[in-house]
mmCIF file of the N, C-alpha and C atoms, coordinates in Angstrom:
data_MODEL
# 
_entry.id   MODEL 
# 
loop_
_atom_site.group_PDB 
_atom_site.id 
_atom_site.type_symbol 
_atom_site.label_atom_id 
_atom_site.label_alt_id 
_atom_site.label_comp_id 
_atom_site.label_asym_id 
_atom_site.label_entity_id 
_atom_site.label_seq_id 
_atom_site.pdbx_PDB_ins_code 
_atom_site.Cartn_x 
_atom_site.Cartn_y 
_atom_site.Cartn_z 
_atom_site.occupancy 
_atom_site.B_iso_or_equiv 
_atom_site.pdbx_formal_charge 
_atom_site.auth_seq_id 
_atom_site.auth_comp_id 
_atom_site.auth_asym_id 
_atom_site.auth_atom_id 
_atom_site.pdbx_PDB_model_num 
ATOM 1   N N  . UNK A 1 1  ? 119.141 123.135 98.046  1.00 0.00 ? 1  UNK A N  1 
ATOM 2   C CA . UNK A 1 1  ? 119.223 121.864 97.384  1.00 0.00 ? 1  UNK A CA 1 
ATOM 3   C C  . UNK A 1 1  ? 118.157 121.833 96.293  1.00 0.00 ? 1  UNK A C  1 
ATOM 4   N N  . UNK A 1 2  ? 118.789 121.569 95.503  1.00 0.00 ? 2  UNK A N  1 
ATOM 5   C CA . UNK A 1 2  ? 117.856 121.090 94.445  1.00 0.00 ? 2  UNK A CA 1 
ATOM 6   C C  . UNK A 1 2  ? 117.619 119.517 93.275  1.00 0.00 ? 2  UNK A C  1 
ATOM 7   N N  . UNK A 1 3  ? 116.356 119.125 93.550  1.00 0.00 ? 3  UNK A N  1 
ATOM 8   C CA . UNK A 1 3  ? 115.971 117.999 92.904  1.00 0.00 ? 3  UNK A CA 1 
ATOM 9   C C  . UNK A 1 3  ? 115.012 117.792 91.251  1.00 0.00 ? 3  UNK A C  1 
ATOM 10  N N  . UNK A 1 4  ? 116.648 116.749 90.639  1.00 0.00 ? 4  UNK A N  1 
ATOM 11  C CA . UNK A 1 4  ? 115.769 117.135 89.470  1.00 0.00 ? 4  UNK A CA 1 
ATOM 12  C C  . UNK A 1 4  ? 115.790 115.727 89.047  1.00 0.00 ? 4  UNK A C  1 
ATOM 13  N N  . UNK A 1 5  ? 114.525 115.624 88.052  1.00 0.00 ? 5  UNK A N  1 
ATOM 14  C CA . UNK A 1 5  ? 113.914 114.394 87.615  1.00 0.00 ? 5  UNK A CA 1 
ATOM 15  C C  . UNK A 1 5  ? 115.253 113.766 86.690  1.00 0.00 ? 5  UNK A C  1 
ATOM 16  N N  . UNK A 1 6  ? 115.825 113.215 86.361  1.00 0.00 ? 6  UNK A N  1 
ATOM 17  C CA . UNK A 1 6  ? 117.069 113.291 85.387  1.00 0.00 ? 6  UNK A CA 1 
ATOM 18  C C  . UNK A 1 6  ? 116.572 111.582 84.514  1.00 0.00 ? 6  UNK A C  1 
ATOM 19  N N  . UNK A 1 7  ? 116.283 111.784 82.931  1.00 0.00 ? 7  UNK A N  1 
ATOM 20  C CA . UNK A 1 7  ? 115.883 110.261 82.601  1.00 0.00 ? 7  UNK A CA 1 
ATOM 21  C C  . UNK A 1 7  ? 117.586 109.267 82.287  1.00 0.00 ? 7  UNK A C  1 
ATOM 22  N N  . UNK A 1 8  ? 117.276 108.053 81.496  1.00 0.00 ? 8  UNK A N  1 
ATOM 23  C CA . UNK A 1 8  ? 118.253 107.175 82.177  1.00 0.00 ? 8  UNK A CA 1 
ATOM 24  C C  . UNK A 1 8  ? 119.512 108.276 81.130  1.00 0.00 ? 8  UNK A C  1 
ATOM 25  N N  . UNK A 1 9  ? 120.826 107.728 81.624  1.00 0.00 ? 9  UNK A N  1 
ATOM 26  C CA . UNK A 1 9  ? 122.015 107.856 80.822  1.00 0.00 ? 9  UNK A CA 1 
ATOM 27  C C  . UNK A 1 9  ? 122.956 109.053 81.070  1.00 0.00 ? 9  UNK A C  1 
ATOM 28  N N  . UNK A 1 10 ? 123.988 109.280 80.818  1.00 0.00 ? 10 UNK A N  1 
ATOM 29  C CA . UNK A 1 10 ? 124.934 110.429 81.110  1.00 0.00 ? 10 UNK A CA 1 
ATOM 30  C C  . UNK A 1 10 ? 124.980 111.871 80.570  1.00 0.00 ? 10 UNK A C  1 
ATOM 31  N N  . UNK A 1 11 ? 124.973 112.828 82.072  1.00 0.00 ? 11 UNK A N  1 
ATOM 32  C CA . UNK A 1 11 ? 124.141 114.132 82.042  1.00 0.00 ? 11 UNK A CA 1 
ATOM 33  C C  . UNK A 1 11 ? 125.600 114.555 82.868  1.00 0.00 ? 11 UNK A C  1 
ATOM 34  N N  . UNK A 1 12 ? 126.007 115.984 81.999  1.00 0.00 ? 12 UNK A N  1 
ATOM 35  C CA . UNK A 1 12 ? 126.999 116.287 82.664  1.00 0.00 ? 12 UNK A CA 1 
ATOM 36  C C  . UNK A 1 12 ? 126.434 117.894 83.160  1.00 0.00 ? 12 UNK A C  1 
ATOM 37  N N  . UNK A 1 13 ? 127.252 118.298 84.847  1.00 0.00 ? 13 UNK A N  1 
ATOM 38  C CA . UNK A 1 13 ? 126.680 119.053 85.656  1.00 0.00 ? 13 UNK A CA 1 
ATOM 39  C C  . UNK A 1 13 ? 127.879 119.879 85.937  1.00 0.00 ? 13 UNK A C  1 
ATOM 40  N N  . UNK A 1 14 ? 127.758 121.549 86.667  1.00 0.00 ? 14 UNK A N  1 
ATOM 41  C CA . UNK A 1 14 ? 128.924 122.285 87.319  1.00 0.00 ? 14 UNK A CA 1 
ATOM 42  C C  . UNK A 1 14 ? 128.041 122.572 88.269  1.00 0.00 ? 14 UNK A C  1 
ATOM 43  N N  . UNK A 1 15 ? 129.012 123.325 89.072  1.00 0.00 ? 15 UNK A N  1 
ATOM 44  C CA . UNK A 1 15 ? 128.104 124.091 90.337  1.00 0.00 ? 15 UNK A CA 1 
ATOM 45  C C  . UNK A 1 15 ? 128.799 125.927 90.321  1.00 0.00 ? 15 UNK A C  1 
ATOM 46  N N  . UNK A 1 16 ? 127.509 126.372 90.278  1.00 0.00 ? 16 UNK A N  1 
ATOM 47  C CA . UNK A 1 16 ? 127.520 128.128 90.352  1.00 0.00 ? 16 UNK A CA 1 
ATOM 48  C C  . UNK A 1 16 ? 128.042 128.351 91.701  1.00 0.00 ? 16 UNK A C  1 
ATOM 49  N N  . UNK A 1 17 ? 129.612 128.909 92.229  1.00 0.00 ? 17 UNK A N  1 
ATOM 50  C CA . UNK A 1 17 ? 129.674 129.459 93.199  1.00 0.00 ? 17 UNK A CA 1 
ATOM 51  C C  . UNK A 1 17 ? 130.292 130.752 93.116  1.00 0.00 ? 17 UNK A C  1 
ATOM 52  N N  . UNK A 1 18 ? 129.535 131.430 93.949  1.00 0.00 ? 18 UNK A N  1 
ATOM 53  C CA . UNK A 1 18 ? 130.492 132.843 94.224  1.00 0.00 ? 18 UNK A CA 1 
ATOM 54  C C  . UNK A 1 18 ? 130.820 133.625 92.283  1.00 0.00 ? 18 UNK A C  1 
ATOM 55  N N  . UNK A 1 19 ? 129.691 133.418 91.614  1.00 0.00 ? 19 UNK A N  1 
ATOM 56  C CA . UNK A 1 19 ? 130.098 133.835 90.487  1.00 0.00 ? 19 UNK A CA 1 
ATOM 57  C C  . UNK A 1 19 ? 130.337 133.073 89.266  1.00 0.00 ? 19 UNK A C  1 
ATOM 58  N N  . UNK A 1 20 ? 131.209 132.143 89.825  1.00 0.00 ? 20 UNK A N  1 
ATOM 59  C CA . UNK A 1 20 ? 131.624 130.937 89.075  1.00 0.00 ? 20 UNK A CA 1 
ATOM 60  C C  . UNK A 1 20 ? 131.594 129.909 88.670  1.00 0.00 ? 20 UNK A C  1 
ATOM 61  N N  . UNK A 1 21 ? 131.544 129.348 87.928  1.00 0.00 ? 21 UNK A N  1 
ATOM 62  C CA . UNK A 1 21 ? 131.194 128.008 87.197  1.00 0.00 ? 21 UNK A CA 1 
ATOM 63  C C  . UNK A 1 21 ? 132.288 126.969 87.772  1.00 0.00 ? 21 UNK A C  1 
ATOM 64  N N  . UNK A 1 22 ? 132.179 125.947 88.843  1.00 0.00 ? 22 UNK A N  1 
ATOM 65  C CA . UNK A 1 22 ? 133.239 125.094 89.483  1.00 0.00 ? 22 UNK A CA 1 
ATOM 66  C C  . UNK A 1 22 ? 133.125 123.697 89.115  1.00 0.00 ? 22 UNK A C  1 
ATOM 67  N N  . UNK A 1 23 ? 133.735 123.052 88.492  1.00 0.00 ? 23 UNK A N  1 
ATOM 68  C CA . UNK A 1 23 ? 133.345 121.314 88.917  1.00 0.00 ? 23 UNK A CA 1 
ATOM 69  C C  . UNK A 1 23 ? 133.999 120.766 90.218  1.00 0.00 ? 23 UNK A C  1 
ATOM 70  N N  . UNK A 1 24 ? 133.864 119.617 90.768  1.00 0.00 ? 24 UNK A N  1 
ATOM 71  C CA . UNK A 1 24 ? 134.922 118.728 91.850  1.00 0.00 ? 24 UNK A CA 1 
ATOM 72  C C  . UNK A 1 24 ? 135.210 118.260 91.242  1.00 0.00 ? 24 UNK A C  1 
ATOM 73  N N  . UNK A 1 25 ? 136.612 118.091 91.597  1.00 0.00 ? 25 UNK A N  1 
ATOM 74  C CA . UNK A 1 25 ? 137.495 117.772 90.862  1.00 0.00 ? 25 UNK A CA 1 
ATOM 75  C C  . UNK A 1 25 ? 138.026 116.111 91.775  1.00 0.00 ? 25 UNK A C  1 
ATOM 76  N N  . UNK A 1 26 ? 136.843 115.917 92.521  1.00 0.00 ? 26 UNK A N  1 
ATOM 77  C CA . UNK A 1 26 ? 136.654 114.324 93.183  1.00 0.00 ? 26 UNK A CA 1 
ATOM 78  C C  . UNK A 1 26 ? 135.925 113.356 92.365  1.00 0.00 ? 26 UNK A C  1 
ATOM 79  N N  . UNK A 1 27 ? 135.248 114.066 91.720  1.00 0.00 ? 27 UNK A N  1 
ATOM 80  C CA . UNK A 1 27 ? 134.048 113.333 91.227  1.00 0.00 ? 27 UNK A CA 1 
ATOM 81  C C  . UNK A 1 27 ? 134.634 112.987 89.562  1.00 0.00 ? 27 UNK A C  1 
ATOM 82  N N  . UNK A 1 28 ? 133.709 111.730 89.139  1.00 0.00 ? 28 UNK A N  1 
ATOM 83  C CA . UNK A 1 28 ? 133.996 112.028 87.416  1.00 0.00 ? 28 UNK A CA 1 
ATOM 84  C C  . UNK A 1 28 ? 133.784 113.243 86.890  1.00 0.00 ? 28 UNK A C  1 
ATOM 85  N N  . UNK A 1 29 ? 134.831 113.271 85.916  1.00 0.00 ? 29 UNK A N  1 
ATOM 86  C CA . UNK A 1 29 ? 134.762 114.694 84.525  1.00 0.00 ? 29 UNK A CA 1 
ATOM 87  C C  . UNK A 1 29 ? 135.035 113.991 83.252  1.00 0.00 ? 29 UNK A C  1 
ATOM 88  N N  . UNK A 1 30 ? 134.669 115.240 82.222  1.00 0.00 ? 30 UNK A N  1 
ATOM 89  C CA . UNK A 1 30 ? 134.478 115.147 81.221  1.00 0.00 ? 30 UNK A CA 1 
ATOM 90  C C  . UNK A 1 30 ? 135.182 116.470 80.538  1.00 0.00 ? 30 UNK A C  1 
ATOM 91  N N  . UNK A 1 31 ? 136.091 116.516 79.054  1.00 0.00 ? 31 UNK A N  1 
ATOM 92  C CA . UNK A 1 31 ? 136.080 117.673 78.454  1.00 0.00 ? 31 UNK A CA 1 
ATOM 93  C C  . UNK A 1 31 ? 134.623 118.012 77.949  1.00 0.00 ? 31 UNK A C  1 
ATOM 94  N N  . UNK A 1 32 ? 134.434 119.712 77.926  1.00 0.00 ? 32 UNK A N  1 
ATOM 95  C CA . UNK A 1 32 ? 133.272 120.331 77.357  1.00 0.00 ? 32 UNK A CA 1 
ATOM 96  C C  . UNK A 1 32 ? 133.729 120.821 76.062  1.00 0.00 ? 32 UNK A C  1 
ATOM 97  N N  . UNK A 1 33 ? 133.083 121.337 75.136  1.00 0.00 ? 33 UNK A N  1 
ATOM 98  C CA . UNK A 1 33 ? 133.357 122.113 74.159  1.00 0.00 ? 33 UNK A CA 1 
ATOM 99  C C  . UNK A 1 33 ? 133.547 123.451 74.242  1.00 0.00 ? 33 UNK A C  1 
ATOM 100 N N  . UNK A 1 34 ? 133.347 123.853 75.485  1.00 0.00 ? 34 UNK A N  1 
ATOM 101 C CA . UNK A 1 34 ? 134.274 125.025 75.823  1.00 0.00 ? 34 UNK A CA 1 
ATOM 102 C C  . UNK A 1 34 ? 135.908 125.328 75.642  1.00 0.00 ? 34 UNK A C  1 
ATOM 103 N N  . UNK A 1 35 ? 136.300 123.755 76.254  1.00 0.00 ? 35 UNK A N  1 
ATOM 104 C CA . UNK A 1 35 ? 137.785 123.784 76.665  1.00 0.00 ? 35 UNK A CA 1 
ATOM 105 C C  . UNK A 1 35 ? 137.870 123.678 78.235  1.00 0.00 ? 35 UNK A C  1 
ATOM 106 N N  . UNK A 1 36 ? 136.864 123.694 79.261  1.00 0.00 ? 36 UNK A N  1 
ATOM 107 C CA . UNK A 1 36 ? 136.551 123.078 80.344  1.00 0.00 ? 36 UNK A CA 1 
ATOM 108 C C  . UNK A 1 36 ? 136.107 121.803 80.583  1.00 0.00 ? 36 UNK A C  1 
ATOM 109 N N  . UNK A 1 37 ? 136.351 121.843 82.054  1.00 0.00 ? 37 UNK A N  1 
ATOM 110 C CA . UNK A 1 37 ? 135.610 120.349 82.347  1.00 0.00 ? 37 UNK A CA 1 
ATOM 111 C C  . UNK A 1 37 ? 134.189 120.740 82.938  1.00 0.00 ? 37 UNK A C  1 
ATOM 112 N N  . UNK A 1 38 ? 133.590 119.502 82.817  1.00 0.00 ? 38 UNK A N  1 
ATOM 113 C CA . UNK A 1 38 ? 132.254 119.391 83.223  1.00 0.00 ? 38 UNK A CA 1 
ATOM 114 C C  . UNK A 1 38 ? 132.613 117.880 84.206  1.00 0.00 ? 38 UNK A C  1 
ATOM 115 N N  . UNK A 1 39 ? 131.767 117.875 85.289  1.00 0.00 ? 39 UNK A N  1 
ATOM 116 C CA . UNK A 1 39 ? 130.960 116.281 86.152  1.00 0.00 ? 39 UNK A CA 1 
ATOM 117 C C  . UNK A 1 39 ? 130.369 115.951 85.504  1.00 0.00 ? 39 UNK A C  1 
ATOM 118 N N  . UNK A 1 40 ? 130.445 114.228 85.337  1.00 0.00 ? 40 UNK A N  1 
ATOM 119 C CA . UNK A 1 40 ? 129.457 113.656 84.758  1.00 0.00 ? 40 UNK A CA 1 
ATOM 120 C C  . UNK A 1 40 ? 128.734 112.531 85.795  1.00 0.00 ? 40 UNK A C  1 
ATOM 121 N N  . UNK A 1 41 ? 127.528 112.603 85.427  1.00 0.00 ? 41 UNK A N  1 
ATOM 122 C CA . UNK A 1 41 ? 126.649 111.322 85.972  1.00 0.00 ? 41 UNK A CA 1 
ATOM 123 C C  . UNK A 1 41 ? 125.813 110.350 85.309  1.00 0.00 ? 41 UNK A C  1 
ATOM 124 N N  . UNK A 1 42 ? 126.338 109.353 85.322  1.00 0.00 ? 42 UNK A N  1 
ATOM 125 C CA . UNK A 1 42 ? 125.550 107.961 85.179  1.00 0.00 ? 42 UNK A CA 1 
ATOM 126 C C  . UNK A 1 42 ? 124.211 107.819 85.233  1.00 0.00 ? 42 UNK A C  1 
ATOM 127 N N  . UNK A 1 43 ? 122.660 108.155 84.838  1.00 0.00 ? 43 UNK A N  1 
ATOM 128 C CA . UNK A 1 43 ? 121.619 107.572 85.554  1.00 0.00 ? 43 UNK A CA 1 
ATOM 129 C C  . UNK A 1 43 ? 121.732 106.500 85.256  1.00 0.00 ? 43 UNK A C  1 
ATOM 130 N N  . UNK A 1 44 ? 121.283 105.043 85.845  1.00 0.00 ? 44 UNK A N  1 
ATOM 131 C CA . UNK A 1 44 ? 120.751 103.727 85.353  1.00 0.00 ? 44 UNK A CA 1 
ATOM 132 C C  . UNK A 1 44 ? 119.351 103.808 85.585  1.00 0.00 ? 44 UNK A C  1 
ATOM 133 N N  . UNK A 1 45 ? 118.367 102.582 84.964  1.00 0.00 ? 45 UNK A N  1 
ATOM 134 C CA . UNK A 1 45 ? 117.171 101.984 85.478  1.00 0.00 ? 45 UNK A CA 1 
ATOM 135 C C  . UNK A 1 45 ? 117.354 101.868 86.958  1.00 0.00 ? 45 UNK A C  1 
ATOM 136 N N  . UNK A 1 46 ? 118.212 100.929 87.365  1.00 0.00 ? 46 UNK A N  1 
ATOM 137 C CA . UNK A 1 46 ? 118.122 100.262 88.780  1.00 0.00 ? 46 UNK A CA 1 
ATOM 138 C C  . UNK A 1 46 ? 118.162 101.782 89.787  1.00 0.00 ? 46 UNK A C  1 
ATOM 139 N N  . UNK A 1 47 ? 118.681 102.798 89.502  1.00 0.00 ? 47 UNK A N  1 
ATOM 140 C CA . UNK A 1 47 ? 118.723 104.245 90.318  1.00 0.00 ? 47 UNK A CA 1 
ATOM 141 C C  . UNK A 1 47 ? 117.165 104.714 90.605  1.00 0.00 ? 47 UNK A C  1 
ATOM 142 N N  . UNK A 1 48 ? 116.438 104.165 89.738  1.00 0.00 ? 48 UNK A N  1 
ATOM 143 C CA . UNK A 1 48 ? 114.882 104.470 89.809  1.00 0.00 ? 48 UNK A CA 1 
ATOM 144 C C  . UNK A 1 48 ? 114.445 104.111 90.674  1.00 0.00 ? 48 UNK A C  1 
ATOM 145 N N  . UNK A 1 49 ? 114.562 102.674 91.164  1.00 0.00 ? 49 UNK A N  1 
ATOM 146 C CA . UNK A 1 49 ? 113.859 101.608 91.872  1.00 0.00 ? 49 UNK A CA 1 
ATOM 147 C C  . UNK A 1 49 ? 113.817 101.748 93.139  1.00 0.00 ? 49 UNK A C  1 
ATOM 148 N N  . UNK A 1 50 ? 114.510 102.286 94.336  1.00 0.00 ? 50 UNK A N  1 
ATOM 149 C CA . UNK A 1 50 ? 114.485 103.565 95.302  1.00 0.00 ? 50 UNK A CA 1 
ATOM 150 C C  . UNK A 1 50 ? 113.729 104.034 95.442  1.00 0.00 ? 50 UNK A C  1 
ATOM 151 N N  . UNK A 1 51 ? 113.042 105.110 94.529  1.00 0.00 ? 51 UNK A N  1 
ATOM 152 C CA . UNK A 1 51 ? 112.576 106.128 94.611  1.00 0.00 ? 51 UNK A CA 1 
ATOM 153 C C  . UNK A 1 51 ? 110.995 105.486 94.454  1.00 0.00 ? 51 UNK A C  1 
ATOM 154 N N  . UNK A 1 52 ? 110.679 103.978 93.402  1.00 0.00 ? 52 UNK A N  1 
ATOM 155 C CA . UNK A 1 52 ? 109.456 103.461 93.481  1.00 0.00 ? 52 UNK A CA 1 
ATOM 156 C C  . UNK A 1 52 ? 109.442 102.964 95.110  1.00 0.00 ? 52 UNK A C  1 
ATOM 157 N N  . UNK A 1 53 ? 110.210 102.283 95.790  1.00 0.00 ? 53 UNK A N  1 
ATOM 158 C CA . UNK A 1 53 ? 110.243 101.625 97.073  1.00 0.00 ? 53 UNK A CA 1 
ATOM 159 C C  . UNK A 1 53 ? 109.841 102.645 97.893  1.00 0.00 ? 53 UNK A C  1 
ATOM 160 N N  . UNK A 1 54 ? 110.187 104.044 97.612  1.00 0.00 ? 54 UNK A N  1 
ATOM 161 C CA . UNK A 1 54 ? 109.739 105.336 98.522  1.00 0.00 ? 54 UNK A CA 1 
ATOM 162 C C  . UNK A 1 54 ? 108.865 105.135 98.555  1.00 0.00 ? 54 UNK A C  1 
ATOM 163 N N  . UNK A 1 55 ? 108.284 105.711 97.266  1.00 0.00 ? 55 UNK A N  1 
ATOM 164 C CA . UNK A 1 55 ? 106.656 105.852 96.956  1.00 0.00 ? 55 UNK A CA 1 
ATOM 165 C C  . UNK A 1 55 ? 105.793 104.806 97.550  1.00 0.00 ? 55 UNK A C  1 
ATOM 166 N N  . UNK A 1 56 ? 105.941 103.391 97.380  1.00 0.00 ? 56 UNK A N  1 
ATOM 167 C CA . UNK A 1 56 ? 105.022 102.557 97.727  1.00 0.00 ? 56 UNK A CA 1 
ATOM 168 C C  . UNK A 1 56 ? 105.135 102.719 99.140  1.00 0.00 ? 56 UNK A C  1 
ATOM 169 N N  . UNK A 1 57 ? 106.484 102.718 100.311 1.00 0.00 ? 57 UNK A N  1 
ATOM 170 C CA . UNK A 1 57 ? 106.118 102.652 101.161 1.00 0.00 ? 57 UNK A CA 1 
ATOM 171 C C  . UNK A 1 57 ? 105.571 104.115 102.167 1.00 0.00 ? 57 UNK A C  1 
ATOM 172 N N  . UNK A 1 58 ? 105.759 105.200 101.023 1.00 0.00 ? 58 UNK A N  1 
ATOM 173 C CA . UNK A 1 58 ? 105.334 106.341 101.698 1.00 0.00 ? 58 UNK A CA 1 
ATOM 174 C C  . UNK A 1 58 ? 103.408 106.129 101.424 1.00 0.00 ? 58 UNK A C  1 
ATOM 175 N N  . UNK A 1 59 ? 103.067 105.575 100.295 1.00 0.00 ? 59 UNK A N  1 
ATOM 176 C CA . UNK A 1 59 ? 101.489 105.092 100.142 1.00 0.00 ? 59 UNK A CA 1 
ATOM 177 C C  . UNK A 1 59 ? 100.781 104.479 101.228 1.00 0.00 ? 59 UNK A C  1 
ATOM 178 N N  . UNK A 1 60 ? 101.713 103.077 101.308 1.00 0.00 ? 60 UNK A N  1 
ATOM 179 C CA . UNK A 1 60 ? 101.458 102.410 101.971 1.00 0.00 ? 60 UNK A CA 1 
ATOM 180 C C  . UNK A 1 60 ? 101.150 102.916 103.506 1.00 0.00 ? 60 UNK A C  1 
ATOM 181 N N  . UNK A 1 61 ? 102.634 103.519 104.447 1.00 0.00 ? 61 UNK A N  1 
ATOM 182 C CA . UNK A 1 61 ? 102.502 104.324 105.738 1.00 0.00 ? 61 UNK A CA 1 
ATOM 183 C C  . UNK A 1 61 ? 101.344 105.344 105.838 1.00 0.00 ? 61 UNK A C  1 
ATOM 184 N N  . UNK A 1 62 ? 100.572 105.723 104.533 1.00 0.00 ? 62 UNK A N  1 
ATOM 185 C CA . UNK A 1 62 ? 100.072 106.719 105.126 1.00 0.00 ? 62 UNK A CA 1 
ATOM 186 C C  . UNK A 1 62 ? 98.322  106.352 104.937 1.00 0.00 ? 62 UNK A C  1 
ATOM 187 N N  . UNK A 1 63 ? 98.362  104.849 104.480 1.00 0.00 ? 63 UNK A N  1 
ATOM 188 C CA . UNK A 1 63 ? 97.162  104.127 104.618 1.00 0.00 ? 63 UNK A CA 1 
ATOM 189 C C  . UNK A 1 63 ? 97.380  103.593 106.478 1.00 0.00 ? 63 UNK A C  1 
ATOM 190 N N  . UNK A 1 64 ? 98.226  103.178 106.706 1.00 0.00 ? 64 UNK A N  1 
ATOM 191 C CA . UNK A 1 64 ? 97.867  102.483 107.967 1.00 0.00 ? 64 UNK A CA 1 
ATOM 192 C C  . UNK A 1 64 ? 99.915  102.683 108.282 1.00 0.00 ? 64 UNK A C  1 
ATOM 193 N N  . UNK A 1 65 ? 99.863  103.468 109.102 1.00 0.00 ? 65 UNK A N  1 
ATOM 194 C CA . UNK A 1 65 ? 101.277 103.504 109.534 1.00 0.00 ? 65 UNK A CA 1 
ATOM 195 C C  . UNK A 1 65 ? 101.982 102.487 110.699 1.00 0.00 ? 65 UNK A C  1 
ATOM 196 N N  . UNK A 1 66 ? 100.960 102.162 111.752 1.00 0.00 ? 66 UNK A N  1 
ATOM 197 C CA . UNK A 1 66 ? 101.273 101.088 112.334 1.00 0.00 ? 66 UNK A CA 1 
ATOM 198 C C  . UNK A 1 66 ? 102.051 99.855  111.869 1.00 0.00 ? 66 UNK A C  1 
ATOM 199 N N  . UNK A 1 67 ? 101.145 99.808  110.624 1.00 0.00 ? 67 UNK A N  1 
ATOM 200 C CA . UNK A 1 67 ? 101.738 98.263  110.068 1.00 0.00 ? 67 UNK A CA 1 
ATOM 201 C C  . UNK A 1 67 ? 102.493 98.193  109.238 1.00 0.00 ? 67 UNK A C  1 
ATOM 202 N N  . UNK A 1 68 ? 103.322 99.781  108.309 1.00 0.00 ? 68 UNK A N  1 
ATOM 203 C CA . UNK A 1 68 ? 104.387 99.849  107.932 1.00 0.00 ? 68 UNK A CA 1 
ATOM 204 C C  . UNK A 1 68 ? 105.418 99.690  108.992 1.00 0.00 ? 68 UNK A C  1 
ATOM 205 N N  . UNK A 1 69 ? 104.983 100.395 109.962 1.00 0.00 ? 69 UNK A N  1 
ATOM 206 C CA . UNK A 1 69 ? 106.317 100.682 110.720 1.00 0.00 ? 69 UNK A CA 1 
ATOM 207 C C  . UNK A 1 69 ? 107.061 99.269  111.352 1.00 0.00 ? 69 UNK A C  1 
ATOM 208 N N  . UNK A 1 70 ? 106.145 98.393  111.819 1.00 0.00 ? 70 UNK A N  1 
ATOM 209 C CA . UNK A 1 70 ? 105.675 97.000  112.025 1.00 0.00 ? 70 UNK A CA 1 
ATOM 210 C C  . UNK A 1 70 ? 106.988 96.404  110.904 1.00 0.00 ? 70 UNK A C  1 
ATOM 211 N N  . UNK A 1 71 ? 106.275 96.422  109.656 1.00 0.00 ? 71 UNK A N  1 
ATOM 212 C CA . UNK A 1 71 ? 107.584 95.501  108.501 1.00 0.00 ? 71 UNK A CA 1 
ATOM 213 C C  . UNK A 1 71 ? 108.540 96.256  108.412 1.00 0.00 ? 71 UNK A C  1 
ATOM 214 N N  . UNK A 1 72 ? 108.420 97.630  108.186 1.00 0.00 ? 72 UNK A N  1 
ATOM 215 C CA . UNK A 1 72 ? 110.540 98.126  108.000 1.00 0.00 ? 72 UNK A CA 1 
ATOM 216 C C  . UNK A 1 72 ? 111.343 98.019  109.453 1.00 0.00 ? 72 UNK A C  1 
ATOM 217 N N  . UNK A 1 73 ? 110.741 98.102  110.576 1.00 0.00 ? 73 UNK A N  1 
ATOM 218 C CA . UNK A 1 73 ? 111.354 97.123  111.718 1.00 0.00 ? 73 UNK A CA 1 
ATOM 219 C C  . UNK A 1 73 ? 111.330 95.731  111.694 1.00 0.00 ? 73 UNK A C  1 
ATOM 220 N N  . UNK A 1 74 ? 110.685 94.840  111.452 1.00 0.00 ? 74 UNK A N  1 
ATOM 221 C CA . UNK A 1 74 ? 110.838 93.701  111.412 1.00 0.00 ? 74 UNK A CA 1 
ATOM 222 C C  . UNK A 1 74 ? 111.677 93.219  110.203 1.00 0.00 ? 74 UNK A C  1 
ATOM 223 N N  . UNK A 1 75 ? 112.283 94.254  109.190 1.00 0.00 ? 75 UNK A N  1 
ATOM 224 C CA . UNK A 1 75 ? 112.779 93.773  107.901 1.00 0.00 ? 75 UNK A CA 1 
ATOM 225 C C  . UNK A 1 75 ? 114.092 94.324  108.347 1.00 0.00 ? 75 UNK A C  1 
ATOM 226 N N  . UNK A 1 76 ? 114.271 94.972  108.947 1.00 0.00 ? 76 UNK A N  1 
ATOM 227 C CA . UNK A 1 76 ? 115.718 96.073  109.302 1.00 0.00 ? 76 UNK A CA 1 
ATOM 228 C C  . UNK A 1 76 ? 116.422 94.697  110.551 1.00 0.00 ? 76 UNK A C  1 
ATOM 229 N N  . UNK A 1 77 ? 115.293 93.840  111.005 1.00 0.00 ? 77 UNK A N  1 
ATOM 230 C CA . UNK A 1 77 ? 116.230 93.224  112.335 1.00 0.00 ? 77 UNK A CA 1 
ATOM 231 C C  . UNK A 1 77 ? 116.236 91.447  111.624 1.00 0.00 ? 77 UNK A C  1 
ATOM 232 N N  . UNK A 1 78 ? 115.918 91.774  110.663 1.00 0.00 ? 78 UNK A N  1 
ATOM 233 C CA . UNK A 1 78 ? 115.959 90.477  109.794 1.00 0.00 ? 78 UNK A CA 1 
ATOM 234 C C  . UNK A 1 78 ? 115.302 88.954  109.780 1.00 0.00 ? 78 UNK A C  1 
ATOM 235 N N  . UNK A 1 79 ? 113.962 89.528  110.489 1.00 0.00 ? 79 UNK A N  1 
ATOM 236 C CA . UNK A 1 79 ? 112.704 88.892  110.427 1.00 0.00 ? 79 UNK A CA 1 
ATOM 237 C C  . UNK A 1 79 ? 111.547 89.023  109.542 1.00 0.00 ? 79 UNK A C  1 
ATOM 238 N N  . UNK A 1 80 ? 110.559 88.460  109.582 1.00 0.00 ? 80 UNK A N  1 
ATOM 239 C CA . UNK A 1 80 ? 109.097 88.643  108.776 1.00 0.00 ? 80 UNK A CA 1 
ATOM 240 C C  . UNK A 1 80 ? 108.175 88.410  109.725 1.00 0.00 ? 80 UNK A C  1 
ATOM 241 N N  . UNK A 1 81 ? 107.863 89.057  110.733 1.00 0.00 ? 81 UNK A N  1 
ATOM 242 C CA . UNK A 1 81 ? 106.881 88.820  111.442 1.00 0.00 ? 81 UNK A CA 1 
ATOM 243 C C  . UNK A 1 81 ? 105.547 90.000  110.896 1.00 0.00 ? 81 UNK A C  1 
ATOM 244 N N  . UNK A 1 82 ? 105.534 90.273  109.828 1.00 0.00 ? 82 UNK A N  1 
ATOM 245 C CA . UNK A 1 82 ? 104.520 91.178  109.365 1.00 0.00 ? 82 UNK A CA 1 
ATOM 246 C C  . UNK A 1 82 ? 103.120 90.610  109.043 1.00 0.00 ? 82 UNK A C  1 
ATOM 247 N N  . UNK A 1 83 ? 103.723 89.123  108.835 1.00 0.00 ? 83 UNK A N  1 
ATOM 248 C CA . UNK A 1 83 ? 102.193 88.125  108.073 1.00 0.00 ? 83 UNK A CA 1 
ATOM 249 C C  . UNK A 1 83 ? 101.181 88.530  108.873 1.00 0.00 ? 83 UNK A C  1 
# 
């Protein structure tokens, strides 16, 4: 697996198998200037905002993990008993 930073807007992708250059043919496509297709993907802003919610709460857990674990259970059963 591989993870890549991708900034906002549409980035088109294949996948190398067995030799070959494949798209899914599930997913959106696009003509290439080859005369193939390519996948395309969407980034938005809002796709970011995830990955900040990681971060803060991976910061946060690893200042005091008790009391993360404390609010994403108490937020998952649809309380606020974190005060």
């Amino acid at each position: 697996m591989t993870i890549l930073d991708l900034p906002e807007g549409e980035h088109q992708y294949k996948f190398l198998i067995d030799g070959e250059w494949k798209h899914d043919p599930n997913e959106p496509t696009t003509d290439n200037d080859q005369g193939t297709k390519n996948n395309i993907i969407i980034v938005k802003k809002t796709d970011f905002e995830v990955f900040d919610a990681l971060d803060v709460d991976s910061n946060t857990s690893s200042a005091n993990p008790s009391e993360t674990s404390k609010r994403t259970l108490s937020h998952a059963c649809g309380s606020d008993n974190s005060r």
